[in-house]
C-alpha positions in Angstrom: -19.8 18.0 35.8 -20.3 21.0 33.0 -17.3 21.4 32.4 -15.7 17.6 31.9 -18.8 17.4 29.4 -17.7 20.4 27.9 -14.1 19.0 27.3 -15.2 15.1 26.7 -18.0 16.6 23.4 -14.9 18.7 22.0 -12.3 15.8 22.3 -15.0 13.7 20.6 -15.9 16.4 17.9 -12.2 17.0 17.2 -11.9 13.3 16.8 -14.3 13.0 13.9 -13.9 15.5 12.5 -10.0 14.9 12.1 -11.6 11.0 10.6 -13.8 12.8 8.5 -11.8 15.7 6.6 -8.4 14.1 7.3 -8.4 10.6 6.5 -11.9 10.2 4.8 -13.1 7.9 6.7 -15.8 8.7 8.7 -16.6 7.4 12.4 -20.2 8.8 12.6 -22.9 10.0 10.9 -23.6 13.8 10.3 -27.1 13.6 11.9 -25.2 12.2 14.8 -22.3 14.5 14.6 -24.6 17.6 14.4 -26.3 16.5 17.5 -22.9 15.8 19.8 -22.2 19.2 18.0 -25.8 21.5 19.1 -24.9 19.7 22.7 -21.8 21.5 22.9 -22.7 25.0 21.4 -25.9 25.6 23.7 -23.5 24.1 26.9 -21.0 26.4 25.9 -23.6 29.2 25.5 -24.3 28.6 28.7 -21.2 28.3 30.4 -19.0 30.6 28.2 -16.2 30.9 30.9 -15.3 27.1 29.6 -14.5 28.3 25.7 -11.4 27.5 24.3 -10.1 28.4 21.1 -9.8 24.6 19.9 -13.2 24.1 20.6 -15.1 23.0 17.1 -17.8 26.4 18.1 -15.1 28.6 17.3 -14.3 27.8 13.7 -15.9 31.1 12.2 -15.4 34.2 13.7 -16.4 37.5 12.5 -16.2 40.3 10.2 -12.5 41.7 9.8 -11.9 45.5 9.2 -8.5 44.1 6.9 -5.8 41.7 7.1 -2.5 42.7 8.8 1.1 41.6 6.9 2.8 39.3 9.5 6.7 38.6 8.7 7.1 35.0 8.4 9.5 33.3 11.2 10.6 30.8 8.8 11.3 32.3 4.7 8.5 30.5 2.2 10.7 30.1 -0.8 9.8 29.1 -4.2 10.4 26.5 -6.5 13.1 25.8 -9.5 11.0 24.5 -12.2 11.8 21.6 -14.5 9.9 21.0 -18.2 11.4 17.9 -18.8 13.1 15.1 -18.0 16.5 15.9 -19.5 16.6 18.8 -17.1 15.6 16.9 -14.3 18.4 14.5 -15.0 20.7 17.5 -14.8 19.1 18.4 -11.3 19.8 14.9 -9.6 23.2 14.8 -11.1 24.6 18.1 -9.1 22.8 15.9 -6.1 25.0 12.7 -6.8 28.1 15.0 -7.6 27.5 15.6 -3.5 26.7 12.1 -2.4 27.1 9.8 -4.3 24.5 7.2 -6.5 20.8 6.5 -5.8 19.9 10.0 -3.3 16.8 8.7 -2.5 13.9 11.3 -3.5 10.0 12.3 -2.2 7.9 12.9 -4.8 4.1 15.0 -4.3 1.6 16.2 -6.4 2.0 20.2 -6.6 -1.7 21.4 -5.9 -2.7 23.9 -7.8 -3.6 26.3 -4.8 -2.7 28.9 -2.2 0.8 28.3 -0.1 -0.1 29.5 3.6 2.3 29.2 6.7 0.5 27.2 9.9 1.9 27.9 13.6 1.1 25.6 16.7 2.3 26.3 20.2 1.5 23.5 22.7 -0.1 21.4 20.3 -2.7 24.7 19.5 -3.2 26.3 16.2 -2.0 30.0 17.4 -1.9 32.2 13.7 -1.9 31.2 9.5 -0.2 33.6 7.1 -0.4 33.4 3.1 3.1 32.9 1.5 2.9 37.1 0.7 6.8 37.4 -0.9 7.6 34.3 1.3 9.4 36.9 3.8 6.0 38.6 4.9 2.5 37.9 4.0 -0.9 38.4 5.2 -2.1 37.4 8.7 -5.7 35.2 7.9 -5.9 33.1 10.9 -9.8 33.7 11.1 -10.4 32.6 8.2 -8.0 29.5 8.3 -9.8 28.5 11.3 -13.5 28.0 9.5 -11.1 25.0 7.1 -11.9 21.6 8.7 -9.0 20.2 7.1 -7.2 22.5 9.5 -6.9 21.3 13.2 -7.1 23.4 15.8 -5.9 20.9 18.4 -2.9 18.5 17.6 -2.8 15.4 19.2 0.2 15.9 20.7 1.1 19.3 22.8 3.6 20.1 19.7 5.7 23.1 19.1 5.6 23.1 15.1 5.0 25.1 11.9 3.7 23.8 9.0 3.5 24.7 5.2 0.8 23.9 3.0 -1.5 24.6 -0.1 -5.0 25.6 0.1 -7.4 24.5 -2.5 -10.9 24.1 -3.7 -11.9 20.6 -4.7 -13.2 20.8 -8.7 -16.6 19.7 -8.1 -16.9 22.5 -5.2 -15.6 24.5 -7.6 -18.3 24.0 -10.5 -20.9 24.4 -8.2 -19.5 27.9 -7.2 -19.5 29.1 -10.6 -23.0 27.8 -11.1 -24.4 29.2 -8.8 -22.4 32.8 -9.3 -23.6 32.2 -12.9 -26.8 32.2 -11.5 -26.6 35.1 -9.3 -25.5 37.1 -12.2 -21.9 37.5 -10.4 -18.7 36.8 -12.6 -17.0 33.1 -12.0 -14.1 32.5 -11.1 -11.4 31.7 -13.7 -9.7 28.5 -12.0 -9.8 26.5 -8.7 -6.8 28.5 -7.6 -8.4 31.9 -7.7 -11.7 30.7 -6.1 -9.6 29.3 -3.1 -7.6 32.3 -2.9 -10.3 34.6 -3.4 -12.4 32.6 -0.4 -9.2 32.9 1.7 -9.3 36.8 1.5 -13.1 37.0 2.5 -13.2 39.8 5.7 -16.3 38.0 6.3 -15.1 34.1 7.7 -18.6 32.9 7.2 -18.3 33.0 3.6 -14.9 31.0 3.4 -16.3 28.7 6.0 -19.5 28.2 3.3 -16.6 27.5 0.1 -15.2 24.2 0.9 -12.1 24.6 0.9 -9.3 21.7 2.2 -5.4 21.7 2.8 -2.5 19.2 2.2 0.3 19.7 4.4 3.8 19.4 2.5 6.4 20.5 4.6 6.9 20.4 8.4 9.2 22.1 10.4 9.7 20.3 13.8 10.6 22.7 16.9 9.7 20.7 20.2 7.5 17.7 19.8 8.0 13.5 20.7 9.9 12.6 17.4 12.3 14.7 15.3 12.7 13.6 11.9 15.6 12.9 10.5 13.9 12.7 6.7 11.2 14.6 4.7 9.1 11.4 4.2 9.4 10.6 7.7 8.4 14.3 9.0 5.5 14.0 6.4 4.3 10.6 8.3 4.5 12.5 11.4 2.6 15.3 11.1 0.0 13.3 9.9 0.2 11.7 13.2 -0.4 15.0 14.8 -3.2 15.6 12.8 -2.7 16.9 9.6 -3.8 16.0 5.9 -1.5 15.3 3.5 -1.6 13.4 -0.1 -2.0 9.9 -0.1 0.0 10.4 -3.7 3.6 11.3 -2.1 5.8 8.5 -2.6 9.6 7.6 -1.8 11.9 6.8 -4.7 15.5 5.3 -4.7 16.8 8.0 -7.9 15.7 9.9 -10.3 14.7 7.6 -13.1 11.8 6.8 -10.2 10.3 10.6 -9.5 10.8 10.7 -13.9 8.6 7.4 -13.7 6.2 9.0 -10.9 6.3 12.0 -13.3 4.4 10.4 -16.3 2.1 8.2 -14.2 0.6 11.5 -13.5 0.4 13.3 -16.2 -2.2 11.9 -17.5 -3.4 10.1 -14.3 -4.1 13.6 -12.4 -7.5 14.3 -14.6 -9.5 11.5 -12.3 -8.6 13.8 -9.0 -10.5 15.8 -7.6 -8.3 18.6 -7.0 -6.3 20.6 -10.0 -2.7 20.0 -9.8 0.3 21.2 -11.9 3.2 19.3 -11.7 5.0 17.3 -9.1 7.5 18.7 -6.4 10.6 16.4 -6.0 13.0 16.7 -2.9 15.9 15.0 -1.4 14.8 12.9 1.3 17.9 13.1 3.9 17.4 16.4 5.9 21.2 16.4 6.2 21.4 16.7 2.8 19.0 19.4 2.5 20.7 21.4 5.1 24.2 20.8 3.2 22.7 21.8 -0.1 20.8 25.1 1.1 19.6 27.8 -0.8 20.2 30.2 -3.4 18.7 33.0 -3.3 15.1 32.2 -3.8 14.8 28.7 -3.8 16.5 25.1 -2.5 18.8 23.0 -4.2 17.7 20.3 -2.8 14.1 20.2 -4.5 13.0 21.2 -8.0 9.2 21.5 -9.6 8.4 19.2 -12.8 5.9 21.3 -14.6 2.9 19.6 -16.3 1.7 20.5 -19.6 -0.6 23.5 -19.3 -4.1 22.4 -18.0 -5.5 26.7 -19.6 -3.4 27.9 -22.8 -4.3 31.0 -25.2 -5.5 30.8 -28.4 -6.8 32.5 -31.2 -10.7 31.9 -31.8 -11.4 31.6 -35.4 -15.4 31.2 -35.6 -18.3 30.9 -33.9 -20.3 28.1 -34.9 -24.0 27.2 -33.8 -25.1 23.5 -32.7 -28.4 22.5 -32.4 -29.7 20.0 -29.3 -32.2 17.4 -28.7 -34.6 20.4 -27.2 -33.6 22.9 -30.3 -31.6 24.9 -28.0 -29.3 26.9 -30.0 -25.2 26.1 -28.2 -22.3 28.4 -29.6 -19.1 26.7 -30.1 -15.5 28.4 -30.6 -13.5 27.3 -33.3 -10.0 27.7 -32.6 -6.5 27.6 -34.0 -5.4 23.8 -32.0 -3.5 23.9 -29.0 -2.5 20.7 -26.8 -4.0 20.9 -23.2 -4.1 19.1 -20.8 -2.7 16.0 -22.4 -4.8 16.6 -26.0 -4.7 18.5 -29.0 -8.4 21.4 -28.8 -9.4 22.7 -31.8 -13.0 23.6 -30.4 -14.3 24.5 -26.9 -17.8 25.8 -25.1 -18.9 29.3 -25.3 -22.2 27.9 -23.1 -24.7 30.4 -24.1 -25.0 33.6 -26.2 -25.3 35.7 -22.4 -21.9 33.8 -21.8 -20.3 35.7 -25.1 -21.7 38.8 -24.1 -20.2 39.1 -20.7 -17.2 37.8 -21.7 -17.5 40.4 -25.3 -15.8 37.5 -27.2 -15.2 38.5 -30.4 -14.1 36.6 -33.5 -10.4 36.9 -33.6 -9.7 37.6 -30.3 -6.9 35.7 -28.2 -8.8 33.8 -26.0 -7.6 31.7 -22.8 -9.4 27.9 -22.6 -9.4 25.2 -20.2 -11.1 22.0 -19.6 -14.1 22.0 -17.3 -13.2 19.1 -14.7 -10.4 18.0 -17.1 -13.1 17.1 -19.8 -15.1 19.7 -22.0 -12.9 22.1 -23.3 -14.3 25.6 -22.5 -13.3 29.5 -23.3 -12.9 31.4 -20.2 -11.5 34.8 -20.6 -10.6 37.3 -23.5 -6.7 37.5 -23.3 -6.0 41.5 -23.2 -4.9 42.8 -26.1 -5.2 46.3 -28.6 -6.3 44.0 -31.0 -9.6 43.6 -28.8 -11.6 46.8 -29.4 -10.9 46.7 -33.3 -12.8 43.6 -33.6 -16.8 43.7 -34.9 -19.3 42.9 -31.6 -20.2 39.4 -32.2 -23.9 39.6 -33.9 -26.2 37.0 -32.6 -27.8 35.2 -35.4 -31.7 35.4 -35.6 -31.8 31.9 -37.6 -31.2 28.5 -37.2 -27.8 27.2 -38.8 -29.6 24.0 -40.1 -33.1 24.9 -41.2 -33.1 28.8 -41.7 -36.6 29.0 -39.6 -36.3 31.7 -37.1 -34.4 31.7 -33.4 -36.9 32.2 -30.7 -36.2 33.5 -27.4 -38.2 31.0 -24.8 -39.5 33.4 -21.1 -37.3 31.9 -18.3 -34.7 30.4 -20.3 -31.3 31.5 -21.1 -31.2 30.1 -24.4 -32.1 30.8 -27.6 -34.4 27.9 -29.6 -35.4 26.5 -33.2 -39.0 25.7 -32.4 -38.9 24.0 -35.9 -39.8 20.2 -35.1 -38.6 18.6 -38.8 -35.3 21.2 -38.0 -32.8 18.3 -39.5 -30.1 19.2 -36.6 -33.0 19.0 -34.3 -33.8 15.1 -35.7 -30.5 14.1 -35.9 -30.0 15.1 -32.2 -33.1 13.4 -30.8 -32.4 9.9 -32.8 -28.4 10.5 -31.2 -30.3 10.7 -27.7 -32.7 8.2 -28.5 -30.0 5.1 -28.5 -27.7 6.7 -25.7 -26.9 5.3 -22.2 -28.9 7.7 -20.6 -32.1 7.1 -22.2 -32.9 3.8 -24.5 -28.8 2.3 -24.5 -28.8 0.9 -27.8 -25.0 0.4 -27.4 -24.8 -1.3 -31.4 -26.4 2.2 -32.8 -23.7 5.0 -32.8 -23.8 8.5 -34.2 -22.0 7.6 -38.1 -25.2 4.6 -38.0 -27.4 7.4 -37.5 -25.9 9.8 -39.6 -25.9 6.9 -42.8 -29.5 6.3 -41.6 -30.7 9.8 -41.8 -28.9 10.4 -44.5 -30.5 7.3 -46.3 -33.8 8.7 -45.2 -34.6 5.5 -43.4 -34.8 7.0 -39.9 -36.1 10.7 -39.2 -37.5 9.5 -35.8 -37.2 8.0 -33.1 -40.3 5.4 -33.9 -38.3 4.7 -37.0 -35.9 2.6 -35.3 -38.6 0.3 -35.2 -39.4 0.0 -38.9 -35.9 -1.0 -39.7 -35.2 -4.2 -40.8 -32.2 -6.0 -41.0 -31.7 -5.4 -44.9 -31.9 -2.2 -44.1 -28.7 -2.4 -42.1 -26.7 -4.0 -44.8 -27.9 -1.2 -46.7 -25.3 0.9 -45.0 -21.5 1.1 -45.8 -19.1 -1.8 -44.2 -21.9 -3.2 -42.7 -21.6 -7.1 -42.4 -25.0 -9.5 -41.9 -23.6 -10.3 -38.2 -23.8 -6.2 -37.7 -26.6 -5.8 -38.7 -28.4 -8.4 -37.1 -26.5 -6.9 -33.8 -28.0 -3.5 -34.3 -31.6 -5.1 -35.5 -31.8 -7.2 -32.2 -30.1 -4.4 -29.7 -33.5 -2.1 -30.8 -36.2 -5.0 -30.6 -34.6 -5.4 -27.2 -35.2 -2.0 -26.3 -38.6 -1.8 -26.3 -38.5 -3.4 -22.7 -36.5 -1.0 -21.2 -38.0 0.9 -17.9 -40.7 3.1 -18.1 -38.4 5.7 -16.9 -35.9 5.2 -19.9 -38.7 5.9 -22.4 -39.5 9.2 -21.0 -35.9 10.4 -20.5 -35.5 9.2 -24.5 -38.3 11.5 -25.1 -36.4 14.7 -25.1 -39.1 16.5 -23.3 -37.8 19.9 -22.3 -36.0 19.9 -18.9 -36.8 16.1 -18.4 -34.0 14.2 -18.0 -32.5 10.8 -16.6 -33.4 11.6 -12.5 -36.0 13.8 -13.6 -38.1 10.8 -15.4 -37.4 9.0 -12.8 -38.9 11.1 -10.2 -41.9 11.3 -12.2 -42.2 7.8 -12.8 -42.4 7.1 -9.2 -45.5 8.9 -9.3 -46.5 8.0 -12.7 -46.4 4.4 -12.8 -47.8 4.3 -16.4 -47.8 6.2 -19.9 -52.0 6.7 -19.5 -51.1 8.2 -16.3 -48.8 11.0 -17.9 -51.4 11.7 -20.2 -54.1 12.1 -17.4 -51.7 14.6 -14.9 -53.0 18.0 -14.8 -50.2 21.0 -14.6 -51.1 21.1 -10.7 -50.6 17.7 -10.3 -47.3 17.6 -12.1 -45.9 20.6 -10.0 -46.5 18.6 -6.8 -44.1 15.9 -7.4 -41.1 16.3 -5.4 -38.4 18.1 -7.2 -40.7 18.9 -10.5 -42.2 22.5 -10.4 -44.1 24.8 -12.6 -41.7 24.9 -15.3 -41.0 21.4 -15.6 -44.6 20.6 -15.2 -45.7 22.7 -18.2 -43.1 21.1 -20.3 -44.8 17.6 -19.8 -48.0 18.7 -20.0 -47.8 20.1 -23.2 -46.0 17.2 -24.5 -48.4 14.4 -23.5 -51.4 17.0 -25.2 -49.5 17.5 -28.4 -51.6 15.6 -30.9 -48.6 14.6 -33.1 -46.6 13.2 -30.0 -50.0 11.2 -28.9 -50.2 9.5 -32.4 -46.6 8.9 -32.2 -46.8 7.4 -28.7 -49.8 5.3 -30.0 -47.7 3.8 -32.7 -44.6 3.0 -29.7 -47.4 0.4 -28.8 -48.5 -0.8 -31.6 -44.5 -1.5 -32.3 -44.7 -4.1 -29.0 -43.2 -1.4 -26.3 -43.8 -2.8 -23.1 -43.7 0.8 -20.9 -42.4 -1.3 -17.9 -42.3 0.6 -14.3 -38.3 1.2 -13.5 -39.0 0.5 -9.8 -39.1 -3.3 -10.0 -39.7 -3.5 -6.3 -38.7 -6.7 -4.3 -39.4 -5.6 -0.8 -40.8 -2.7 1.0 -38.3 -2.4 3.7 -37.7 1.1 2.2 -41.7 1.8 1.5 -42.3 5.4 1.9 -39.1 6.4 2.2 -37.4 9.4 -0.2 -34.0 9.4 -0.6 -31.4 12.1 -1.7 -27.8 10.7 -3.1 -25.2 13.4 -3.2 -21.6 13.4 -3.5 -19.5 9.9 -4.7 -20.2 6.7 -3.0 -16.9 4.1 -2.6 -18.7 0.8 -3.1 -21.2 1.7 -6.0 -22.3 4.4 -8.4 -25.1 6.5 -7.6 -27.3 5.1 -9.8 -27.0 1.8 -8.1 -27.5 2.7 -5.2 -30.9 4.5 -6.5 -31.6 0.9 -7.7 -31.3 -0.6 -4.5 -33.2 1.7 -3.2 -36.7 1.4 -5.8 -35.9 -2.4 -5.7 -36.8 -2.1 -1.8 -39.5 0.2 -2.3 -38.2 2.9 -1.7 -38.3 6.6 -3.7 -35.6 8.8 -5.1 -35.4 12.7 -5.9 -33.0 15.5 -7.1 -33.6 18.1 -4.8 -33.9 18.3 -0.8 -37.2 19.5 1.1 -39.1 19.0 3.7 -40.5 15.7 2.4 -36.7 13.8 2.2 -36.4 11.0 4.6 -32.9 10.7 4.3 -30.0 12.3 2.3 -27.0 9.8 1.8 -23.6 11.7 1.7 -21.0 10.2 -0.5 -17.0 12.0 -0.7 -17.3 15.9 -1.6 -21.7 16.5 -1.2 -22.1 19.5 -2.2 -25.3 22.3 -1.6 -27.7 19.4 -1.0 -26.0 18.3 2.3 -25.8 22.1 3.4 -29.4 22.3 2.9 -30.7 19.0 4.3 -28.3 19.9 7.3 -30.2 23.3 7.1 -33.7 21.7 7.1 -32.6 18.8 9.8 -32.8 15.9 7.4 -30.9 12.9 8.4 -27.7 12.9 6.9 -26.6 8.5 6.2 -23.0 8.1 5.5 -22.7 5.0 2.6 -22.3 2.5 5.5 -25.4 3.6 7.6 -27.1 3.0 3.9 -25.9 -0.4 3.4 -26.7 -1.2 6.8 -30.4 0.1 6.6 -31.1 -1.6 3.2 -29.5 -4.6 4.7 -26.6 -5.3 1.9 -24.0 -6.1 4.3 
């Protein structure tokens, strides 16, 4: 019957999807998914009498004219906030004053996001509301719906309310700003205003397209099987009924335990995915918490330990030039030092000289910085200030800050280049990239070698690695016979390395680690780089013009061809990297996106060369398979957009038979 196949596909759907965004652990595959899913959508088309508003179709909705305020029917109230652990102390003690010793305490992660207010009736999500004041906020149940982290059918038929924080996973979010960067639209600032700023889309196909997620943190329990009687407890529950919440909540027995939780995470939080702030402490005993209350605007019975600031304002001092491998031209802002996020910045990313224009930095100006991921310390907005518009325009300068020769503007690329090849910063760069992981890992050879190398005038290239002798090692400062034999061996070693290492170490323009590799699949040797026409070169999957142009005109340099000549004549071996084993993956061209549990990308790109099968950057029509790892990103939307089979990591294994 219609309609029992109607109900049994949304059931199902519901199911995985709840495995899938909730607990992160997949049941099915997305190709799979996506067909149970078309089944249902051209069944319901059909029979639209049988569409409910759980059903998995009815995620996005339309266009809304505006968002009506809703008053809340239970007050969203803020959070005391601690900045240390003295005053934390302080906070427990007026608990124990109460009830006595050892008041056992939740602690969670505070996500950096958007508080919104969740309302089920008979087990169905029925409206969502942002926090607004925490009395009345903004009715944007449409757009709640299109979150998959959201259910819209509880597995129980539950009368509850939930609260919880919206937020945009920090790989989702680089990926927005790149491609708003690209668009020519303005980034965002943080993860926090992208997920609020998706929330508030009058168009729910656009939030449904931002990847946004939701931890539950506090339940409130009507009519439903269980009631409660502490926070941890309720938190338990609801995740019973559906909900996600952080795996990082914990019970402790007092406060020295939350103060231990505390500084696990400070530092800890950077390898999340998510941005978080602080960590939210409550009394566990919902008899307690009733007995404690409120005051005005927050409870007693839980306080916020703040985190050091992950952005902080300072004042930017100079703009210095760096010079790459490629001779790109990078600006970097020198600023008065500030601690964030755990360590002390004194210099951070301006990314490119179209980057200071649109943000008009100007030297002196108060500038507000963060780290990109928790890692690269970047300037993302002018602080305002009268100061501002009494400041000189910054002046882009027309040379290079090593050699003097003149910066060249390159047609399709943002930045500006010194085209100079014996450019000193441009040397030192390409001899840096030479011995890195990415391209030849000569782990013995770091950059102060180099630099007393360069400076020594024993190495100005990359080929002159290979004239060095061990003498010429204990040449250097603090360098000991055992060193230098280390260093001699680790680059004699190197000349066996993968074909696909060489040409990444190249520092071709545009070619990098997958790059080379995609080319070496087709390329198995250096005589056939040399031979490719442009045409040729644009085929390869995941290439194009651009790229294309850039090899070519390296492998018809006549300087690079001598050089190459001389690679031989040092004993390079130009191995292929796909040291194939079997061909149970022959013909086969694999897209990796998103993280893997078991292994690294990279190995699982080995695996799949070793069985003779191909990898590529980029999805198209000519992908066999993408394999979707936690958090894919635009590469999943477009494989599911061009019907590529979607493997989740075990469907992989499976397939290239590792379990």
């Amino acid at each position: 019957m219609v309609q029992e196949r109607i109900n049994f596909l949304r059931e199902e759907l519901n199911k995985y999807s709840y495995n899938y965004y909730v607990l992160d652990n997949p049941l099915i595959s997305d190709f799979e998914y996506d067909k149970l899913y078309k089944e249902l959508e051209e069944l319901e088309k059909a029979n639209p009498l049988f569409i409910t508003p759980d059903s998995p179709t009815q995620r996005v909705g339309g266009i809304s004219t505006g968002f009506k305020e809703v008053r809340h029917k239970y007050r969203l109230y803020s959070l005391d906030n601690t900045y240390n652990y003295d005053e934390l102390r302080k906070w427990y003690e007026k608990i124990t004053n109460e009830f006595g010793n050892n008041v056992e305490l939740v602690c969670e992660l505070k996500i950096d996001g958007l508080a919104i207010a969740l309302a089920y009736k008979n087990g169905s999500f029925v409206h969502g509301a942002t926090r607004g004041n925490g009395i009345v906020g903004e009715e944007i149940t449409q757009n709640l719906r299109t979150i998959k982290a959201i259910p819209l059918k509880l597995f129980e038929d539950a009368d509850v309310e939930v609260r919880g924080e919206i937020y945009m996973p920090k790989t989702s979010f680089e990926k927005l700003n790149e491609e708003n960067l690209a668009n020519g639209e303005k980034p965002f600032a943080n993860p926090r205003n992208a997920a609020a700023g998706s929330l508030r889309q009058l168009d729910s196909s656009i939030t449904a397209k931002r990847d946004l997620s939701m931890f539950t943190y506090t339940p409130i329990i009507e009519r439903a099987k269980k009631q409660p009687k502490t926070h941890y407890e309720g938190i338990q529950y609801v995740k019973e009924l559906g909900f996600k919440v952080n795996p990082n909540i914990r019970l402790v027995n007092n406060i020295e335990g939350a103060i231990e939780y505390c500084k696990e995470w400070e530092t800890k939080r950077f390898s999340l995915d998510y941005a978080t702030d602080g960590v939210v402490i409550k009394v566990n005993n919902i008899a307690y918490q009733n007995e404690l209350g409120f005051t005005s605007r927050a409870p007693k019975w839980a306080t916020a330990f703040k985190f050091p600031p992950e952005e902080i304002s300072t004042t930017l001092r100079e703009i210095e030039l760096g010079v790459g491998k490629t001779g790109a031209i990078t600006p970097v802002a020198v600023l008065d030092p500030v601690n964030l996020a755990g360590s002390v910045v004194s210099r951070a990313s301006l990314h490119n000289f179209d980057e200071i224009r649109r943000l008009d930095v100007r030297i002196g100006d108060r500038v507000l910085i963060k780290k990109a991921a928790e890692i690269i310390p970047k300037v993302i907005k002018v602080c305002d200030s009268p100061e501002h518009e009494n400041l000189p325009i910054y002046q882009v300068q027309r040379e290079c800050p090593s050699c003097g020769e003149p910066i060249s503007e390159v047609e399709g690329e943002v930045n500006l280049y010194c085209l100079n090849q014996k450019c000193p910063a441009v040397l030192r760069a390409k001899l840096e990239y030479w011995v890195s992981k990415e391209a030849m890992d000569i782990d013995s050879v770091g950059p102060s070698v180099i630099e007393k190398l360069y400076n020594l005038g024993l190495v100005k290239s990359p080929i002159d690695f290979y004239r060095l002798t061990v003498d010429d090692f204990l040449k250097l400062d603090l360098v000991k016979e055992k060193s230098a034999n280390n260093m001699y061996n680790a680059i004699q070693e190197s000349k066996s390395k993968p074909l696909s290492k060489f040409i990444t170490a190249l520092s071709i323009r545009n070619v990098g680690k997958e790059t080379a590799e995609l080319l070496v699949n087709e390329l198995p040797t250096l005589e056939d780089f040399k031979n490719a026409e442009i045409e040729k070169l644009a085929e390869i999957d995941g290439i194009g013009e651009k790229i294309a142009k850039n090899i070519y005109e390296f492998f018809h340099n006549e300087h690079n061809l001598q050089t190459l000549e001389e690679f031989k004549q040092f004993g390079f071996e130009f191995n292929n990297s796909a040291q194939i084993k079997t061909d149970e993956l022959a013909g086969k061209t694999f897209v990796l996106t998103g993280t893997l549990q078991s292994m690294t990308r990279d190995e699982a790109g080995d695996i799949i060369k070793s069985k003779g099968g191909k990898t590529s950057s980029s999805v198209s029509k000519k992908t066999s398979f993408v394999i979707a790892g936690e958090n894919a990103g635009s590469k999943l939307d477009k494989a599911l957009s061009l019907g590529v089979i979607i493997l989740n990591e075990d469907e992989f294994k499976k397939m290239a038979g590792i379990e």
